[in-house]
C-alpha positions in Angstrom: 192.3 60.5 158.0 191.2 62.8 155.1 192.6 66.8 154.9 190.3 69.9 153.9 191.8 73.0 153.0 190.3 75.6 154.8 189.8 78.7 152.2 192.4 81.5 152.5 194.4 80.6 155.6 196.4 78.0 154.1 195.9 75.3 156.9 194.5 72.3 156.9 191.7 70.6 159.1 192.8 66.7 159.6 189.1 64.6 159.8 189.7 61.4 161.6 188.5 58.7 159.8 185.8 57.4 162.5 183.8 54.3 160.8 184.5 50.9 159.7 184.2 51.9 156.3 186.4 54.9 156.7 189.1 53.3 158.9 189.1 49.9 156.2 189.4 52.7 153.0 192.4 54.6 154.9 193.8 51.3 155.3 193.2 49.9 151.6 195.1 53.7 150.9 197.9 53.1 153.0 198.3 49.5 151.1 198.1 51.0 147.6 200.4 53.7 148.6 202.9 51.4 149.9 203.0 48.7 147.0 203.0 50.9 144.3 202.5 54.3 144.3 205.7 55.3 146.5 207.9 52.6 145.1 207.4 53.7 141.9 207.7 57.2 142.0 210.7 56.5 143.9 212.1 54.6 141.0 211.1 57.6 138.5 212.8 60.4 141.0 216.3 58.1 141.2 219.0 60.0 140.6 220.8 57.5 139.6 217.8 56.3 136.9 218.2 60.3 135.1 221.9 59.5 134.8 221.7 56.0 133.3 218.7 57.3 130.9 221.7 59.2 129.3 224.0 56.8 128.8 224.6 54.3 126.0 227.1 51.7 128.1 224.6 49.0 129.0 227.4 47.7 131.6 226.9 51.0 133.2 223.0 50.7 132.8 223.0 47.4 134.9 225.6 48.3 137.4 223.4 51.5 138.3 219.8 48.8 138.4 221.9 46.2 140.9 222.4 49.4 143.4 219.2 50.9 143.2 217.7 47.1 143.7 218.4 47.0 147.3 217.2 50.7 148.2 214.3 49.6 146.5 213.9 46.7 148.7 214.8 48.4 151.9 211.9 51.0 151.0 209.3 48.4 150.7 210.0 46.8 153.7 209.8 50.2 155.8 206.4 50.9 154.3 205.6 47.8 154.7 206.4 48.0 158.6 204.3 51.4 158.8 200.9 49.4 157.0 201.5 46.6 159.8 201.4 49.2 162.4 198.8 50.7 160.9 197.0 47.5 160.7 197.3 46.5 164.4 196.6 50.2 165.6 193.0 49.5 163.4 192.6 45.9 165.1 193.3 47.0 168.8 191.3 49.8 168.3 188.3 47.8 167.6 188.9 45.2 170.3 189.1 47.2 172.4 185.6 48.7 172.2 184.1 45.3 172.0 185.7 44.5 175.3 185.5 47.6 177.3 182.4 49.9 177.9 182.8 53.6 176.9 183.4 54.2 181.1 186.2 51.5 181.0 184.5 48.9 182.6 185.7 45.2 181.1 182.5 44.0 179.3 185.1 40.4 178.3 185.3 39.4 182.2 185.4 36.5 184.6 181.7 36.8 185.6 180.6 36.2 182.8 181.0 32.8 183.1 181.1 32.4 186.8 177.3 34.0 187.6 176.2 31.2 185.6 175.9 28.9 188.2 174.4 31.3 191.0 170.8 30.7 189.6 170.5 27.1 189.5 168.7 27.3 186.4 170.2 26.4 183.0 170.7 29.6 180.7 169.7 29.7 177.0 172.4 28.4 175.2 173.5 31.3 172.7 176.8 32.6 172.5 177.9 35.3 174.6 176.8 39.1 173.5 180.8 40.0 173.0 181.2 37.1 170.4 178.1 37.8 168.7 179.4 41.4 168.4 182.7 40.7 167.5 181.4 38.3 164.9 178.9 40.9 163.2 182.1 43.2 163.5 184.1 41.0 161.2 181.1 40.2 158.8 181.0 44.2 158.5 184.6 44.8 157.9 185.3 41.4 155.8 181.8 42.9 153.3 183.6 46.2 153.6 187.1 44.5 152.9 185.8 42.5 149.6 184.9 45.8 147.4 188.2 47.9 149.0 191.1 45.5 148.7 190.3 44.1 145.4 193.1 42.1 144.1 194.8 42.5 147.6 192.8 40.0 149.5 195.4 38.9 151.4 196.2 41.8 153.1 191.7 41.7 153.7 192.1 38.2 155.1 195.2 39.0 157.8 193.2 42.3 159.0 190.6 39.9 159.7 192.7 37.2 161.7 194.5 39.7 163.6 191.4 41.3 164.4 190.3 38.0 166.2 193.6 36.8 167.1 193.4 40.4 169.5 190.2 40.1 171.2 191.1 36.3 172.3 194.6 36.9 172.9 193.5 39.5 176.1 191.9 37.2 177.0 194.2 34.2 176.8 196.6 37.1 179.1 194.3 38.4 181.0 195.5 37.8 184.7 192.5 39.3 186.4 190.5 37.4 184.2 191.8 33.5 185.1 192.7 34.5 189.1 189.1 34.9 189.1 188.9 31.4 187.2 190.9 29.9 189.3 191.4 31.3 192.5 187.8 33.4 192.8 185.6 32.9 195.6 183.4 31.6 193.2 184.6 28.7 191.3 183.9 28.0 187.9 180.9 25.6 187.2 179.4 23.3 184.8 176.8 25.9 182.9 180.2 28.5 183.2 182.6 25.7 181.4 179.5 24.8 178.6 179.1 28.6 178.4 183.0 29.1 178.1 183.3 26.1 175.8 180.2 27.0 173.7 181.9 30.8 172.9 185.2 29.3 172.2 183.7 27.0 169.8 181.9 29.5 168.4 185.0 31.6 167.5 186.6 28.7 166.1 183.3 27.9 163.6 183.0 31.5 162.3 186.6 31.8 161.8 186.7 28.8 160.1 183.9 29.4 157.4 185.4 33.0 157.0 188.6 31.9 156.2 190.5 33.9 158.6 191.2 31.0 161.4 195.1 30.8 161.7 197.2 28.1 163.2 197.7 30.1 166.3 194.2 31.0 167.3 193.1 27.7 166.9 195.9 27.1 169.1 195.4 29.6 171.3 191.8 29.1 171.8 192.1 24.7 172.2 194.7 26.5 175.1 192.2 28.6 177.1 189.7 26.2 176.8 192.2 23.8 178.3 192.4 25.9 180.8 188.9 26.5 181.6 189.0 22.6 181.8 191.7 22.6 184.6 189.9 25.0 187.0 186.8 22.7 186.7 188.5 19.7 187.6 190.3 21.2 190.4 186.9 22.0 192.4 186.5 17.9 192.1 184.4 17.9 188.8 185.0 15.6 186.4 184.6 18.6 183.4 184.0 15.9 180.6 180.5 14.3 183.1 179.0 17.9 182.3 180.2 18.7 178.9 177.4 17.6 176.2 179.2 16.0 172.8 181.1 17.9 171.0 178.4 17.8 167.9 175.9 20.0 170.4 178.7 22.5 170.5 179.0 23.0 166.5 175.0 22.6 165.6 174.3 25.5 168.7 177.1 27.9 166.9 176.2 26.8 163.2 172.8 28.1 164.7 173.7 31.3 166.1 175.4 32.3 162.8 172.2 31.3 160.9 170.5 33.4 163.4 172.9 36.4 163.4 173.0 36.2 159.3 169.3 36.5 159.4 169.0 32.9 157.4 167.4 31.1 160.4 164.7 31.3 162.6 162.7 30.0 165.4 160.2 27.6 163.4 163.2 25.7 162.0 165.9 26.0 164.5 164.4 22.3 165.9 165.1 20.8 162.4 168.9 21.7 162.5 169.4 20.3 165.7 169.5 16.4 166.2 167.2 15.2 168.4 169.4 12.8 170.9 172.4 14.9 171.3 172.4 14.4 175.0 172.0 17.4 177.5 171.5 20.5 177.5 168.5 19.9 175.1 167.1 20.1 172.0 164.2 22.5 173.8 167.1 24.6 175.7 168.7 25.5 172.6 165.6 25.7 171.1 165.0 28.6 173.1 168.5 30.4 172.8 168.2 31.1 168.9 167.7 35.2 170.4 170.9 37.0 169.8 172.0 38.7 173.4 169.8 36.0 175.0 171.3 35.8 178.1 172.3 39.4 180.0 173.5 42.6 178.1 177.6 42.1 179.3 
């Protein structure tokens, strides 16, 4: 947020910080402000450190740094706490727009996955418009990120992995989401599964190349897909006779974030793929290298 004096009245109007580069630059604030700023003006403003200035007993100078040490401490950690907060309250923010519409409805749903086998006809092979926007999102904030948290680029890399971690972990908790899976009227086909597994998989790439895939949302995400798995085989398909090799999986998402970075096109997406990878083909993904190929969820 940024105040602005208003002229005479002595009020202030608060401005909400409203895009990603606003939001990340509060946030870099908020970082600098709690690692160095208030700690050391805290120091400076010690009682305690205007008393010891005026004494000449160094036993007395010590004993009055070993009790401000802890306060010191305790104070960081507080602030700390408050930039975490301030840090998830940033992340589920911008979940939750990629995965609700501005009515409320639940863009990251069930059918997205289940209407794939109502046609008959295999879709283009792309990943889902959510992950592509949630991957531009992080590309956005990570470019923002780089140039605001120099020198603090941990703190750049966790805002990306909780940013992730959020969006996937509604929907690893999502109950409508797997009753649907599971229990729906519809059941949850081949193309859904390949659809399913091709977004996970996708997640999993991006994160990886960006640095910002943690321990627990590789986890997380090798458990939904497990999942995914299980309602397949419980209609009486074997899930692993329609899954394609796991190498069609990584070429089709190395693809879609050549195509989404802008450093691929259509006349040499063929080249990148091999050509005996099994099913779906090299001409189906061939033809998925449009970003929000298939339906605008």
């Amino acid at each position: 947020m940024e105040t602005e004096s208003v002229e005479g009245s002595g009020h202030r109007i608060v401005r909400i910080a409203e895009t990603e580069a606003q939001q990340t630059a509060l946030l870099a604030n908020a970082v600098l402000l709690a690692d160095e700023l208030i700690p050391r003006a805290a120091a400076k403003l010690s009682p305690s450190n205007h008393q010891v200035s005026r004494m000449d007993d160094a036993a007395a100078k010590r004993s009055s740094s070993d009790r401000r040490i802890p306060e010191q401490r305790e104070l960081k950690r507080r602030l700390q706490r408050l930039v975490d907060q301030l840090r998830d309250s940033f992340c589920r923010q911008h979940a939750l727009e990629l995965i609700f519409t501005e009515d409320g409805a639940v863009r990251l749903n069930a059918d997205m996955y289940l209407s794939l086998n109502q046609g008959g006809e295999e879709p283009e092979w792309f990943p889902s418009p959510i992950y592509q926007e949630l991957f531009d999102k992080l590309t956005r904030i990570a470019n923002i990120a780089s140039e605001m948290f120099v020198g603090r680029e941990r703190f750049a890399t966790m805002l990306l992995v909780r940013l992730t971690e959020t969006v996937i972990l509604w929907l690893s908790e999502d109950q409508t989401f797997w009753e649907e899976i599971k229990d729906g009227p519809r059941p949850l086909g081949p193309l859904g599964l390949q659809q399913f597994y091709l977004d996970m998989e996708f997640v999993i790439l991006f994160a990886s190349q960006g640095r910002y895939l943690s321990r627990n949302l590789h986890q997380v995400i090798k458990n939904i897909i497990a999942k995914a798995i299980e309602a397949v085989a419980a209609t009486n398909i074997d899930p692993y006779s329609v899954l394609p090799e796991d190498e069609w999986f990584a070429d089709v998402a190395q693809i879609a974030i050549k195509m989404l970075m802008g450093k691929a096109n259509f006349e040499n997406v063929e080249r990148e793929l091999p050509a005996a990878i099994g099913s779906p083909t090299v001409a189906s993904a061939r033809s998925a290298t449009s970003p929000i190929s298939h339906g605008s969820q």
